[in-house]
C-alpha positions in Angstrom: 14.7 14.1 -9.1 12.8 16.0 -6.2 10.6 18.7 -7.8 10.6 22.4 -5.5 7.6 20.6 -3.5 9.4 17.9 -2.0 12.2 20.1 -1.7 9.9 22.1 0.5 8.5 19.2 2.7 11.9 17.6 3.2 13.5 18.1 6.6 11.0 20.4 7.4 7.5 17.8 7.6 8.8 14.3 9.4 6.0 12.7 8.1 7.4 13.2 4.6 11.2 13.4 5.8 10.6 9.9 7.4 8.7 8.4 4.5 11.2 9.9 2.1 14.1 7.9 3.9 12.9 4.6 4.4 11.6 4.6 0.6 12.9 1.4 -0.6 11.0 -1.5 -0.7 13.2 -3.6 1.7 14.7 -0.4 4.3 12.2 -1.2 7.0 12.9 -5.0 7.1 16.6 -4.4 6.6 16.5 -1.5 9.7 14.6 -4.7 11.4 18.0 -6.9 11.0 20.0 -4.4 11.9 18.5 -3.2 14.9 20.6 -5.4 17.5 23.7 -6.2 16.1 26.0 -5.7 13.3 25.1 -8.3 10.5 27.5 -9.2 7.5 26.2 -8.8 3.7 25.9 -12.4 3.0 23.8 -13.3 6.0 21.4 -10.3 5.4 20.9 -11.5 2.3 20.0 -15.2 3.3 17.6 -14.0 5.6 15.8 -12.1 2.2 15.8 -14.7 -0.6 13.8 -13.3 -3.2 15.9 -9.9 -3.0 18.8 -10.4 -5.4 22.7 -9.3 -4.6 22.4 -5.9 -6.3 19.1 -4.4 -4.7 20.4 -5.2 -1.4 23.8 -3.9 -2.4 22.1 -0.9 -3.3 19.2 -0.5 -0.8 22.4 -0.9 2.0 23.9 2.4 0.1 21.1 4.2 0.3 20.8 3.6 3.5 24.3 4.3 4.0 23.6 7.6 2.0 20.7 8.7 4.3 22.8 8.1 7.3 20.8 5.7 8.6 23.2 2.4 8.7 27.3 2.5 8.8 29.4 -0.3 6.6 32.4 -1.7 8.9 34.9 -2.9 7.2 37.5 -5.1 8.9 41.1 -5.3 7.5 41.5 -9.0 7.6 41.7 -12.4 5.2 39.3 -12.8 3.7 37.7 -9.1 4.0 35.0 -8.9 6.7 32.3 -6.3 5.8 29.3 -5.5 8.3 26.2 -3.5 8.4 25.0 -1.4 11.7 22.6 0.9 12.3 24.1 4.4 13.3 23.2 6.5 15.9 19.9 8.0 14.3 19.2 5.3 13.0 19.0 3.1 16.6 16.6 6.1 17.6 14.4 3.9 14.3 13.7 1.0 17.1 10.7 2.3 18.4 9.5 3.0 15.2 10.3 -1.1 14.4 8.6 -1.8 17.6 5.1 -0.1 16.7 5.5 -1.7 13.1 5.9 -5.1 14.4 3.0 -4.6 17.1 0.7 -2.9 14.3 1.5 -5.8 12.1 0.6 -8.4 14.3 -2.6 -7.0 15.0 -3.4 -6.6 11.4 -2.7 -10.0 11.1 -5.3 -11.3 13.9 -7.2 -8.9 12.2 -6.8 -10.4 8.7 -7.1 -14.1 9.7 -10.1 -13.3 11.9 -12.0 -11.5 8.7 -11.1 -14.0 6.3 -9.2 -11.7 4.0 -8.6 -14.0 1.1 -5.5 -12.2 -0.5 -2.4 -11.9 1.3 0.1 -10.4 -1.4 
């Protein structure tokens, strides 16, 4: 439940409205498979293995809820279902772009300090 605070900050701060949509653990790297093409459930989830079929199943809704990504479903045999990202959620890219550029550095960064733990 959002206490009156958060109520406050979302939609009005975008540093909390941001944060407070791509909350799940897995939104960002599911936005990332997304972000050129429409991918089916199944291959999303083969490209995260340790993520089991109902957190995807229920990070994709969220998702969904926030209005972030669209489910396309196809009438046909067997049932085709794909994930997109929707309109405000393609304006995410840039976003993914700095990520991945931030992350790379950090990871010269980390290799070049000798950071021992990479949970």
């Amino acid at each position: 439940m959002i206490n009156a605070s958060e109520e406050e900050r979302f939609g009005r701060c975008p540093f909390f409205t941001t944060q407070r949509l791509i909350q799940g653990k897995w939104a960002i790297l599911i936005m990332h498979y997304l972000k050129d093409e429409p991918v089916r459930f199944n291959e999303l989830q083969r490209k995260m293995p340790k993520m089991t079929h109902a957190t995807l199943s229920n990070q994709l809704k969220q998702l969904e809820k926030e209005g972030l990504i669209e489910r396309i479903v196809y009438s046909e045999m067997p049932p085709k279902v794909e994930y997109s990202l929707t309109e405000i959620g393609r304006k995410f890219k840039p976003v993914l772009d700095s990520i991945r550029a931030f992350g790379q550095e950090y990871i010269s960064y980390f290799d070049k300090n000798g950071i021992d733990d990479k949970n």
